[in-house]
N, C-alpha and C positions, 0 to 999 in steps of 0.2 A: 792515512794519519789525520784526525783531528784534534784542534787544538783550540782552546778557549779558557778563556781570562774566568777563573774559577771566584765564585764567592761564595759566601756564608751559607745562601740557601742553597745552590748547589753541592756544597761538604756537606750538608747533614747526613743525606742520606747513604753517604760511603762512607762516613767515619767507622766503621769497626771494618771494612777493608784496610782502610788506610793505616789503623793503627798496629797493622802486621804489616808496613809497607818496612822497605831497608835503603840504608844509604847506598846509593852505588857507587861514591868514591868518597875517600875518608875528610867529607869538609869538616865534623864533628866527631871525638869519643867516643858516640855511640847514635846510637840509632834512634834511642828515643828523642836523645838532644835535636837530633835532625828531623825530627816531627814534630818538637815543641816549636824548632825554631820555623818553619814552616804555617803554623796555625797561628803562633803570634803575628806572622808579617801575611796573614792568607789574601785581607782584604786588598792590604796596598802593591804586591809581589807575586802574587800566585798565580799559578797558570795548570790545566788540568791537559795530558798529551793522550790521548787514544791509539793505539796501535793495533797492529794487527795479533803480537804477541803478547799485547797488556797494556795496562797505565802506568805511566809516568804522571810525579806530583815536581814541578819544577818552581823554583824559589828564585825571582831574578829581576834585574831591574835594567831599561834602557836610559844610557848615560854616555852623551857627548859619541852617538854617533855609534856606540860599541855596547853589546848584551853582557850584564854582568852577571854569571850565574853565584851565588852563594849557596843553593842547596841543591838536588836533586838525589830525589827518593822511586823506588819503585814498590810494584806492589809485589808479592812475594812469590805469585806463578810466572810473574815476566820470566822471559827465557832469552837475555841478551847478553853478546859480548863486549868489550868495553868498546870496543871499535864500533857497534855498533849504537850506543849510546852517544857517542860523540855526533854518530853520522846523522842521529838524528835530532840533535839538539843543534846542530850545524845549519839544516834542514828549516827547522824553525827561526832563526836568525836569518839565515837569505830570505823568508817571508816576508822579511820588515827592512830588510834592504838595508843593514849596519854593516859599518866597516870593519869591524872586529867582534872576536868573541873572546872573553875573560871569565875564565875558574878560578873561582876566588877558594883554594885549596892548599892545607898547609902543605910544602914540601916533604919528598921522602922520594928515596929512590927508584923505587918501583916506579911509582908515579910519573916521574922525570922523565924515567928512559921509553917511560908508553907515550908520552904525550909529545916527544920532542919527535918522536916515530909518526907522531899524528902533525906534524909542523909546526908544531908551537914551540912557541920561546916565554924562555923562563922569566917572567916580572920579580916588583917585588911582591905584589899580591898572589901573585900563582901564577895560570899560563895563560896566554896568549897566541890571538894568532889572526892576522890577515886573511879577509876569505877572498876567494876569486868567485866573479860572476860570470855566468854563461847563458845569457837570458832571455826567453822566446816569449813572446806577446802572441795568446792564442785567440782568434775572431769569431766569434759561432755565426751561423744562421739567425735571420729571421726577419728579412725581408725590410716596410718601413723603421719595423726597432731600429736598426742599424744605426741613427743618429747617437744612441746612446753611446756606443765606442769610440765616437768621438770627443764625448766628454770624458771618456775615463783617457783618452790621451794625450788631453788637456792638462789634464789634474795628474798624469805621469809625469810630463815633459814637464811641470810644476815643479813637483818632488824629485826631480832630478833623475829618473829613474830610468836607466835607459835599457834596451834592448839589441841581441844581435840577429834575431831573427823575425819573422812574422808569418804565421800559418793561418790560413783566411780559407770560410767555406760562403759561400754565396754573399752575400752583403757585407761578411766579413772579408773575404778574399778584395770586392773590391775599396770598403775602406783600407785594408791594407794597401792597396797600391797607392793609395791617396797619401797614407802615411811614411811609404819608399819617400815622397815628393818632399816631405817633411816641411809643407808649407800649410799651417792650420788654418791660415785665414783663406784658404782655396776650401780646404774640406769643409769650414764653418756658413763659407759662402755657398756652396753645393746644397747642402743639408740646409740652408735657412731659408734656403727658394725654389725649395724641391715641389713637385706635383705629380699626382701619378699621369699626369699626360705626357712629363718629360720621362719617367720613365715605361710605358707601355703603349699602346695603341690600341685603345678600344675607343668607340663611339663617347661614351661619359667620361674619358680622362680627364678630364677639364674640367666636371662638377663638381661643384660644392660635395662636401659631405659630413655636413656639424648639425644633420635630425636622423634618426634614427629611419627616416623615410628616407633621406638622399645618400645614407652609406646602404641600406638594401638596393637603391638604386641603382648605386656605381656598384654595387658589387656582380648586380646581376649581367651588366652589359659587359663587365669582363667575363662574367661567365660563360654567356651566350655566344662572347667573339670569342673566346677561348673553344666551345664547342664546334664552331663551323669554321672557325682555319688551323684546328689541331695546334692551338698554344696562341696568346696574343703576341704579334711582333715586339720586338725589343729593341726595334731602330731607335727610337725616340732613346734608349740610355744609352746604346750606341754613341749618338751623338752627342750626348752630355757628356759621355767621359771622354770622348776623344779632343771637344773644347777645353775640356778640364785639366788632362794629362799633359804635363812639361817635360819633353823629352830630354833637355838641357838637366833639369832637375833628377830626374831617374838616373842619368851618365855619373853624377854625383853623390849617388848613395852608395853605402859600404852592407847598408843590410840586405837579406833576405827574403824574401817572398815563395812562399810555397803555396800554390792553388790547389784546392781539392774538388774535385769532379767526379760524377759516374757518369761511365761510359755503357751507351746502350748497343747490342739490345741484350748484354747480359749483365747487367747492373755491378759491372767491375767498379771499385774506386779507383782514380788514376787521379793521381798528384803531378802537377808541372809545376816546373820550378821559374819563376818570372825572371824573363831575359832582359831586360833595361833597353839592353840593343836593338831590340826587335818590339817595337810600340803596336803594329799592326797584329802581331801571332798573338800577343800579352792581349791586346783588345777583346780577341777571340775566347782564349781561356779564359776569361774574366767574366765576359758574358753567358760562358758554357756552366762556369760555376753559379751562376745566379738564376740559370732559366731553370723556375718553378715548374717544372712540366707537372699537369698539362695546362696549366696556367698559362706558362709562357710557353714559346716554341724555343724545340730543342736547338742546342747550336750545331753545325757541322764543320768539324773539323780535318782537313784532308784526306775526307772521304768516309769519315766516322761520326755518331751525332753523342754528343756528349747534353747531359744536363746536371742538375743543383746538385750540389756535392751533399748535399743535407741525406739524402736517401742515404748515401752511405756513412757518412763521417760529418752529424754538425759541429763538433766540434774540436778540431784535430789536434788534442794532445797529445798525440801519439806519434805522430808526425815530427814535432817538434821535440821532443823525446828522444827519435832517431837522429835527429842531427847532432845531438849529444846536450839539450839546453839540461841545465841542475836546475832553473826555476822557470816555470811555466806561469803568466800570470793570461789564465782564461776570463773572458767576457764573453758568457751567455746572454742572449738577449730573447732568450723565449720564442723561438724560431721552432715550425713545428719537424723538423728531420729526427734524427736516429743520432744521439749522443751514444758513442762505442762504449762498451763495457771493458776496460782494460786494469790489469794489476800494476798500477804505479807506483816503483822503489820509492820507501820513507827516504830515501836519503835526497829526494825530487824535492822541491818547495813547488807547493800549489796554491798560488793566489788567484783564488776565484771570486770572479767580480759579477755581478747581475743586480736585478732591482726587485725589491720586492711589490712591488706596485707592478699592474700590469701597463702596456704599451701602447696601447689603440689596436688597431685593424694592422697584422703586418702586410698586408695586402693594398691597403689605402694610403698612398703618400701623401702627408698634411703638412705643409712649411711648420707653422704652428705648433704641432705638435712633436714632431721633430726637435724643435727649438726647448720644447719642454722637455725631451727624450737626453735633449745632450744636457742638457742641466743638470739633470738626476744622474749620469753619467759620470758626471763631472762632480757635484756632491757628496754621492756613495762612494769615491772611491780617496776621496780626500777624509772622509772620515773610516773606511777603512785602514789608512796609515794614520790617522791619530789625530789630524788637524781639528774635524769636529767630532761632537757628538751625537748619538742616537739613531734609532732604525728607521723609523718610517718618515721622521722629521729630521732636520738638521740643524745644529743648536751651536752656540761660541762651544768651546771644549771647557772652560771654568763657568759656564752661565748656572747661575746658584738657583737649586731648586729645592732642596733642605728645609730652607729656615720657611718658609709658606707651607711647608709638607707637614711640617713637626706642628704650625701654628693649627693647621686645617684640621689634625688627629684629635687634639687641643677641643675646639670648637663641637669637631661630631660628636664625641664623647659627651659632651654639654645635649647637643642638639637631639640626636639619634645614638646614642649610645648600644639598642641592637644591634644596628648597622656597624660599629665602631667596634664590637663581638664577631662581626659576620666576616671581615676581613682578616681578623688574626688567624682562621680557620686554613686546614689544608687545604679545600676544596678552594674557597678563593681565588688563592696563589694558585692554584693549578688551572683554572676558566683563567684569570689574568695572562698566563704562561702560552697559553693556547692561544689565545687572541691576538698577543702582541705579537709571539713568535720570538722576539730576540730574547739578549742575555734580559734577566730581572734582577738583577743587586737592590738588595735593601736599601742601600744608599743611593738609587735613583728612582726611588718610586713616584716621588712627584714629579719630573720628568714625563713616565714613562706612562702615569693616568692620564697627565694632558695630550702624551700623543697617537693614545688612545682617543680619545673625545675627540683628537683634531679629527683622524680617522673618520669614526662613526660620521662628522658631520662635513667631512669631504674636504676639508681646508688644503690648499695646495702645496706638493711637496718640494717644490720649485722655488723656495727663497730659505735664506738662513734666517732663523726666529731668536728672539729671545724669549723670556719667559711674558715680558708683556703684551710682545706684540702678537702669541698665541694664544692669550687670553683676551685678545683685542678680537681677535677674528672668529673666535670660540665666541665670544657675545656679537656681534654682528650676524652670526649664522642664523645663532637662537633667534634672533629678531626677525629675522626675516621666515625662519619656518623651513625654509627648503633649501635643496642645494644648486648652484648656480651649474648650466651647462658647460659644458667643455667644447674642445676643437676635435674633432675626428675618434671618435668614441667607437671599443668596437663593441660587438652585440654585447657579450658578455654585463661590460662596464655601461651600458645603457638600460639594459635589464634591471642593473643595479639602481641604476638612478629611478627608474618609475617604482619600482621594487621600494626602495625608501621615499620614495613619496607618497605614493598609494598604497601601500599593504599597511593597515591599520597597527601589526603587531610587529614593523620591521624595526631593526636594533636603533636606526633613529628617531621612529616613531614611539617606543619606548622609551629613550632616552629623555624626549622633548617634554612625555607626560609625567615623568621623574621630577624635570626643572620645574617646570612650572605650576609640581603641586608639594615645591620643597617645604613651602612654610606650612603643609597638613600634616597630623601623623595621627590618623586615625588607626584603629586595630586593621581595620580593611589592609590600608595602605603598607602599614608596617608588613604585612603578610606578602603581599605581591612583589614588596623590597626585599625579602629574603628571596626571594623565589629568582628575581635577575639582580644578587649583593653587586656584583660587577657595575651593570649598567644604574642600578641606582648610589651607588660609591662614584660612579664617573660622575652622574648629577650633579651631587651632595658637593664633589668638589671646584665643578665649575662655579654653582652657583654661591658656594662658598670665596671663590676667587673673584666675583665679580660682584656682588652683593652680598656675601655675610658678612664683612667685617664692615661695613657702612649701618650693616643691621645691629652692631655693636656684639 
């Protein structure tokens, strides 16, 4: 089941679907009524649900804690029972973690005697009903990322949001035992002064590695120790976590812990379930699910060698599934194992957390970087429940981007009026769509170009912005030409950096000769503007932001 907050330019292109869609309980007279009333509220109410049997158009608003549905329409090959319409509009609510769900539906008897069957109690707006939660926290793989799960359960234990279980595969297995301990400033401590010397044993654990020469460097001498003792030792995390782990603290947790491991030498997955009682066997399975064979050496456990649970299961929702959890909220951290391919009941809520940004080296532990891993961690998933806004940046949730949007259209139109042609185009909107990746609502377009430019010219994702203070950094960048280095970069994200600084044609380098040949518009120019409308509209509005309205 997919589910997303539907807008205007997403409707277009289903509206003669949709206008054969039907009420599937009697909120309205008729069914047109229920897709008038639907279209009129799309922008501020609407929500588009994907299933495996069809689309659902859902009409509904979150209030004091409880989802209030007013409409819900399907389209007209959906093939569901009402029972199962509830199940999964139930589904969607435990997503967002409300204490109630309310159908706002006139009475009538039918009605009554089905919904009072589904446990709901009759209001006076319609029914009602208390949901129960049963809730698993699932931990992927991926080695240094791993800081990241420590900010999304920052920014849980925030939102109130708790859980009965925890299903952890290597780095995630052993943040979860961190999180049994349920002392954040032990895990914030761990992760903010982490090294990969404290966790591996190679010759350069200890090096630096913020040039693209000293992460080839550490990377080689794990590789080379990794070649000549069949896995690098793992004493060194060994002994971090066994400093780390409060045996006092485990005796007093109520949740769960399930480890996932393969066992060699026929690559079984084996799941142990974490004893509290037992800190020495727990030590072992913990290490068994983390050793990256042949990276690391395997572990042996009474008489068997176990290694990363990632070969078979990074990311065990399935696991969690069986113990009976209705909402799984998974945290992928881009870990290279084997995510299982499983058919998961709509009636499951699935909050899937990850970052769009990639992570460093997961190979390379970097305090630093880390520290930036849990931040993002900790951002994305407060603005996944609604505190802030935006994808790749993080913005107040009311920070007003409109009235500078509508002024800036204003202005190109005067300025470059092609270009002010070149946008209203489908193509456009579809290179924009592609680039950003998230949702594009018409009403966040100025947003959503600035956090493109912040993008292109590397600005960090690591603070909440407002719209000034991204146009403050957005001209500081331009100033200086290039983008500033970072802490523990992995190849990829280094590539990228000489890549936009050296390659004459890269989307920065383009970019940069957009801005600062805004005040020409020769025929030449006008031509090679249509040719990248994107990156010369990205220009057009920086420098409009930063200098056209001084330019009058």
């Amino acid at each position: 089941m997919k589910v997303k907050k539907i807008t205007t330019v997403d409707f277009v292109p289903q509206r003669k679907a949709f206008q054969e869609s039907q009420l599937t309980f009697s909120f309205f007279d008729s069914h047109s009524a229920g897709r008038t009333y639907f279209q009129e509220h799309l922008e501020a109410q609407g929500w588009q649900i994907s299933t495996r049997q069809g689309r659902l158009y859902l009409s509904c608003c979150f209030e004091e804690d409880q989802l209030i549905i007013y409409a819900l329409l399907h389209e007209r090959n959906t093939q569901f029972s009402w029972q199962k319409y509830i199940g999964v509009i139930e589904s969607f609510a435990r997503s967002r973690f409300v204490a109630k769900v309310c159908w706002q539906i006139p009475d009538n008897p039918v009605l009554s005697d089905f919904f009072a069957k589904q446990s709901y109690q009759k209001v006076t707006d319609g029914f009602q009903k208390t949901l129960v939660y049963n809730t698993a926290l699932v931990l992927g793989g991926g080695g240094a990322h791993g800081a990241y799960q420590i900010g999304v359960w920052q920014a849980l234990q925030e939102r109130g949001i708790r859980f009965n279980w925890i299903t952890g595969t290597s780095v995630g297995a052993l943040n979860g035992a961190l999180i049994l301990m349920d002392d954040v400033e032990a895990a914030v401590h761990l992760w903010a002064n982490i090294s990969s010397g404290q966790v591996l044993q190679y010759p350069l654990a200890e090096a630096k590695a913020q040039t693209l020469r000293e992460m080839m460097n550490q990377t080689h001498s794990l590789v080379t120790t990794a070649l000549k003792t069949n896995g690098a030792s793992t004493e060194p995390l060994a002994a971090l976590l066994a400093a780390t782990f409060d045996q006092e603290k485990f005796d007093q947790t109520a949740r769960q812990l399930l480890i996932c491991t393969t066992r060699l030498p026929d690559f079984k997955e084996t799941v142990h379930a974490f004893d509290p009682a037992d800190a020495a066997e727990n030590l072992q399975w913990l290490l068994a699910s983390a050793s990256f064979y042949p990276a690391m050496q395997a572990q042996q456990i009474n008489g068997t060698y176990y290694i990363d649970g990632g070969y078979r299961n990074n990311l065990p929702i399935d696991v969690a599934i069986a113990q009976g959890a209705t909402e799984c909220i998974t945290v992928d951290v881009q870990g290279p194992g084997i995510n299982k391919k499983i058919a998961v009941s709509e009636d499951i809520a699935q909050i899937a957390l990850g970052s769009p940004w990639t992570m460093g080296s997961f190979l390379i532990f970097d305090a630093q970087r880390s520290l930036d891993n849990m931040t993002l961690g900790y951002l994305e998933t407060l603005k996944t429940f609604g505190k802030y806004q935006g994808y790749w940046y993080t913005f107040e949730k009311d920070a007003p981007f409109q009235k500078p949007w509508r002024q800036y259209l204003h202005w190109l139109k005067q300025n470059h009026e092609y270009l002010y042609e070149e946008i209203k185009k489908t193509a456009f909107l579809k290179k924009l769509r592609k680039f950003y990746r998230g949702s594009i609502p018409v009403d966040a377009w100025g947003r959503i170009l600035l956090e493109c430019t912040a993008k292109i010219l590397h600005l960090s994702p690591t603070v909440i912005y407002e719209q000034t203070t991204m146009v403050q950094g957005i001209g500081k960048t331009i100033a200086q030409e290039v983008m500033n280095e970072s802490d523990a970069w992995s190849i990829s994200e280094w590539l990228t950096f000489y890549k936009d600084r050296f390659y004459l044609l890269s989307e920065q380098n383009r970019f940069l000769f957009f801005y600062r040949t805004q005040t020409l518009s020769t025929p030449a120019l006008q031509q090679i503007r249509r040719r990248y409308p994107l990156l010369a509209t990205l220009a057009a509005y920086s420098y409009y932001l930063l200098e056209g309205e001084t330019d009058g």
